[in-house]
N, C-alpha and C positions, 0 to 999 in steps of 0.2 A: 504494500500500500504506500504509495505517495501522496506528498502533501506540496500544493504549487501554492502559495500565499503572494495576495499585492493587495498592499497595504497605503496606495501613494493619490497625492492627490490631481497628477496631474503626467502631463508628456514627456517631462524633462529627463534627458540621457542619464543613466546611469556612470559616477565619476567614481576609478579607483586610483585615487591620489598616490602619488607616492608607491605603487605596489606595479611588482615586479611577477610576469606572469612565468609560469612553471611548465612542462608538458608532462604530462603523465599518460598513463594507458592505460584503457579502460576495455577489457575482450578484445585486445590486439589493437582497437582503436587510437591514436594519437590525439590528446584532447590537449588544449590549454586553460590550464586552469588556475585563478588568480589566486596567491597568498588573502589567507592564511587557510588552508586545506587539509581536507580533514574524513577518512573512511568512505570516498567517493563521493563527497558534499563540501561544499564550500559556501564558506559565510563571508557575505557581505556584511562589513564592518561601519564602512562610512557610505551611504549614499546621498547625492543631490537631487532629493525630492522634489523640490519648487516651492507650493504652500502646503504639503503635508506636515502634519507634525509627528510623524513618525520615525525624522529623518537620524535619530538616533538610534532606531530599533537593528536589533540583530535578526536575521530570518536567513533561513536556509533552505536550500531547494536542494531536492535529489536530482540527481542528474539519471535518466535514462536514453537506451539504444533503441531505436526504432527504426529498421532497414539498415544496422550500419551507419547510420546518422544518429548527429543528436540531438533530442526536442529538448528545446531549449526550456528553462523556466520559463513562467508567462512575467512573474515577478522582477528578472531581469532586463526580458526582451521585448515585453512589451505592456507597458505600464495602460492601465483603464484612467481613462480621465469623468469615467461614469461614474463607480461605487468601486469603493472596498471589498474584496472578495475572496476568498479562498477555496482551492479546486483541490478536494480530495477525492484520490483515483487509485482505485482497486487492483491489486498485484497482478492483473492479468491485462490492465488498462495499458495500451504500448501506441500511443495519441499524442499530437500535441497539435493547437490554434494553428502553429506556426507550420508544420511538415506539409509536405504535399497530401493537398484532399483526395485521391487515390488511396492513403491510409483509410481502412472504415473509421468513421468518428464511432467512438464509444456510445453507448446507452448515457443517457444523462438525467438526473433529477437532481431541482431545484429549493433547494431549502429555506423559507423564509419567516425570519423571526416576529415578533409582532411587538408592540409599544414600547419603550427603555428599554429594548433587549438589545442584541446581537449577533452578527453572523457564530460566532460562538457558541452561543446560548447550543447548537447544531452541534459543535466540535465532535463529541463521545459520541453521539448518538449516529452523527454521519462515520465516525470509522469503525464501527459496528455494521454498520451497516456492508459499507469497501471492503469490511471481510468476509460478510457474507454471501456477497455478492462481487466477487474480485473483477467483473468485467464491466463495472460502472463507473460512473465518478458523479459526486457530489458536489455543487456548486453552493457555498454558504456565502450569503450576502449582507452586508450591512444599509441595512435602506435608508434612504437620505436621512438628516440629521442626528443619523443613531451612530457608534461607535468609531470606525477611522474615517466614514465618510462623511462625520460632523463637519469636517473643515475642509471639506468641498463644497461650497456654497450654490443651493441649488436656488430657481429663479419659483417664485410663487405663481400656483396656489398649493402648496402642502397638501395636496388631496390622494384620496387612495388612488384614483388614475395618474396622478402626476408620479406618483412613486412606483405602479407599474410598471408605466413608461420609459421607468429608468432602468428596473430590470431587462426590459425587454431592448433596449438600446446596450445593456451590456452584453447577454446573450448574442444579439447581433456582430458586436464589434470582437467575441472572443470565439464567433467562428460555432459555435454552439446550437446545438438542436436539442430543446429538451422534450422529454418523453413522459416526466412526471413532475408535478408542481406542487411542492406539502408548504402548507401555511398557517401559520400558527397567533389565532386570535387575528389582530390585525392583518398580519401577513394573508391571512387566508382570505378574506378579499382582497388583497393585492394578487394573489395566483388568479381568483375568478377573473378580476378588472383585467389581467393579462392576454387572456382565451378572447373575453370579450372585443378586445382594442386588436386583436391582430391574428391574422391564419397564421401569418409566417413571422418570426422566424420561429414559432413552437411548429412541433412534429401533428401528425395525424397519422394514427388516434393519442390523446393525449390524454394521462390522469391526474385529475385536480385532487386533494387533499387537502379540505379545510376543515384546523385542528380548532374544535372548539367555538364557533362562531356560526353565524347564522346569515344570510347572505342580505336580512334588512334590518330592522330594528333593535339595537344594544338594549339590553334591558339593564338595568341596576339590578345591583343584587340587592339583597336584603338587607335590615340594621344588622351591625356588626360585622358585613362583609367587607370587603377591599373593593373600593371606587378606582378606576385608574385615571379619572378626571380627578376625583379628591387626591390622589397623591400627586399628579403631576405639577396643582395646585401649590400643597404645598411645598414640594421640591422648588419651586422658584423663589419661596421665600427663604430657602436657606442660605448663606454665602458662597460664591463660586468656586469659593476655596474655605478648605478644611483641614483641621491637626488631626483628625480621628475617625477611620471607619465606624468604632465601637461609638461615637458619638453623636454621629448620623443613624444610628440604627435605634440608639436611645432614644435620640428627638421621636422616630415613627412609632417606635411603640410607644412611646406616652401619647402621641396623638390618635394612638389606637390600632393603626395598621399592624397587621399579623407581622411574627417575626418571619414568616418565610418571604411576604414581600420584603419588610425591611432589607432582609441579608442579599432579596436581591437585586434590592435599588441600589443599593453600597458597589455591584461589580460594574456600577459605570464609572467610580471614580479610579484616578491614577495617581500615581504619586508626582511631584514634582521635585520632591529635594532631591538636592544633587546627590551623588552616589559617596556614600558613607559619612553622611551629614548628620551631626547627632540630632538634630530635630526632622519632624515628620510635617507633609504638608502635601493634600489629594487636592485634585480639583477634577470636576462632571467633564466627562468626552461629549457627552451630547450638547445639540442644539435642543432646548424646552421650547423657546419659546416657537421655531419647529415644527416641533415633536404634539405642542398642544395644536397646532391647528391640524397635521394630522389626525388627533383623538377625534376631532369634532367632526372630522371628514366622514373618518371611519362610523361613528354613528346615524353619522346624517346619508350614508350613500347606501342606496338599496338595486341589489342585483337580480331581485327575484325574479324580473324578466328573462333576465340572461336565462338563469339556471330553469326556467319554467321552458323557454323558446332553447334549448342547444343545439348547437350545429352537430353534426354527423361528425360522429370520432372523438366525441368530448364527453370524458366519464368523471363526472365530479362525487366525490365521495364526501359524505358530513362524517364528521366524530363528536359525539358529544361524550365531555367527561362525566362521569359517573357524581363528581361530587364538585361541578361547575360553578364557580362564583359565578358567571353570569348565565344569568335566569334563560332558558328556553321553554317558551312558550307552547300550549297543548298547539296554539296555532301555527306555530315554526315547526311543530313536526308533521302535524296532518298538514302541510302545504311542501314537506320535504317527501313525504309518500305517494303524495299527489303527484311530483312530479318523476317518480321513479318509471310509472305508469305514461306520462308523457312522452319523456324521453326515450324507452324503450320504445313506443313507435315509429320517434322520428332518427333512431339510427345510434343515439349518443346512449349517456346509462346515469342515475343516480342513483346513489345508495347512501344509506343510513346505518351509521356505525355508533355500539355504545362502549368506551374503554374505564372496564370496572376497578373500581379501588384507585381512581385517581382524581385530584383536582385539577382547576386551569390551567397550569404547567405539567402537560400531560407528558412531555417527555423527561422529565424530571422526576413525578409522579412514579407512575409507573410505565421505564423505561422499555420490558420485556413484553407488557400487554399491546406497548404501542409499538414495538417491534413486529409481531406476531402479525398484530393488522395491517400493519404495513409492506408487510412481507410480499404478497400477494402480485402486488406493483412491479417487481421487480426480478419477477422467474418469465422464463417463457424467451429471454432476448441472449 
């Protein structure tokens, strides 16, 4: 299994200052490979990002053979000026954007996280998968104003199609054809808004996967539950900058939110003290202010049309979690039934899935049940 990661905000050449290149040999191949190298991998130490602020990150690409040639990282050779992304690809995956289209392109499914998360939140869950399935790759994305691609500055309106749009302008420019779309709470109308807005560049037939979500009306959950409008609320009232994970997570619980949101609003901040600095000091990757007209997007935008009317080859699957903070309605499912019946005459499919013993963070939750379901998607290619 490999892992291609780009993490940059923009088109600007990759510089290795000062560094002297090596040749080594990889299955009789002669390669050159820059200082400082390391078990057929090499890390980039310093790169010239543009406006990323990533541009002190270490990341490493595995280098593989495909025809005697070598597919290059996507992360060296060719930088997304769309989203941050990372391309995890299954030990039999032998691909790359860049080689000649004569190679088959792999099977592909698309990973997308939903509100303060990101392309991460996927990480486990997608190399679980690449093992299961070694002749796929998984594409994990960070959707505009969420995680490295907060500081890509995308142009308004923050809406669930506008952030489609973006996936689907990556997919394009990295040469990609996806076969399945999983989406999670928000994400998952962003997969539907995808199918909707474009035949190409998605495959046919293609399977949607929305994890948890309903294709119109957000409902609130009940008192005592976790609001993602009331947190997002008030995460803008706290300082941009922090001494304390442990002290951000106090603030939410005394305002009430559960501790598993707490702990997981705390994995958007970063550190910023310099490297071996006795004091500590995070500050939020995201863009909130963003991220809330997204939230608004997401409950004000209704797809039921789409998923009522599907084109031929579009099999959209629902999950609902078992012990879902947000509320699904008797009517969100008899109109998810309703359209099962629909769509199977007009060519396409929808199905209704329930993943027990978990909450809203279904792949968290439980990761095995939603394995299992998921499975399905991904035999047969």
């Amino acid at each position: 299994m490999s892992v291609i990661s780009n993490l940059t905000a923009s088109h600007t050449a990759v510089n290795f200052p000062g560094t002297k290149l090596k040749f080594d040999t990889i299955n009789g191949v002669s390669l050159k490979i820059p200082r400082p190298y390391q078990n057929g991998a090499f890390r980039v130490s310093e790169l010239s990002l543009g406006q990323s602020s990533c541009a002190a990150k270490f990341l490493s690409v595995r280098m593989a053979l495909v025809d005697e040639r070598l597919a290059r990282g996507r992360d060296v050779a060719e930088h997304s000026g769309v989203l941050a992304h990372e391309l995890v690809q299954g030990s039999l995956v032998k691909w790359s954007s860049m080689m000649d289209k004569s190679i088959p392109e792999p099977p592909t499914a698309v990973l997308l996280h939903g509100i303060l998360g990101s392309g991460k939140n996927w990480g486990t869950f997608a190399r679980r998968l690449a093992q299961a399935f070694p002749t796929w790759q998984f594409l994990l994305v960070d959707l505009r104003c969420h995680g490295d691609s907060a500081s890509m500055k995308k142009r308004r309106p923050h809406t669930v199609a506008s952030t489609a749009l973006d996936v689907l302008k990556l997919v394009g420019q990295l040469r990609i054809t996806p076969r399945v779309l999983v989406g999670h709470s928000f994400g998952g109308k962003v997969a539907l808004s995808m199918v909707e807005q474009a035949a190409k560049p998605l495959a046919r037939p293609v399977r949607v996967w929305v994890l948890d979500a309903t294709p119109g009306k957000v409902r609130a959950g009940r008192d005592g539950e976790d609001h993602p409008a009331e947190l997002i609320s008030f995460l803008s009232k706290l300082p941009k900058e922090v001494i304390s994970k442990r002290e951000v997570v106090n603030a939410l619980l005394g305002e009430g939110f559960s501790k598993d949101v707490a702990q997981w609003a705390v994995t958007n901040l970063r550190s910023t003290s310099p490297l071996g600095s006795p004091s500590s000091s995070f500050s939020w990757v995201f863009d909130l202010e963003g991220i809330a007209e997204m939230y608004q997007s997401y409950e004000e935008t209704n797809l039921w049309k789409f998923v009522e009317n599907l084109p031929r080859g579009v099999h959209v699957n629902f999950l609902k979690a078992e012990r879902s903070l947000h509320r699904w309605a008797v009517e969100d499912l008899q109109r998810i039934h309703a359209a099962e019946e629909l769509a199977s005459d007009g060519g396409g499919g929808v199905e209704m899935h329930v993943l027990e013993d978990a909450g809203h963070w279904v792949h968290a939750d439980n990761p095995d049940g939603l394995f299992r379901i998921l499975s399905s998607s991904f035999q047969g290619f």
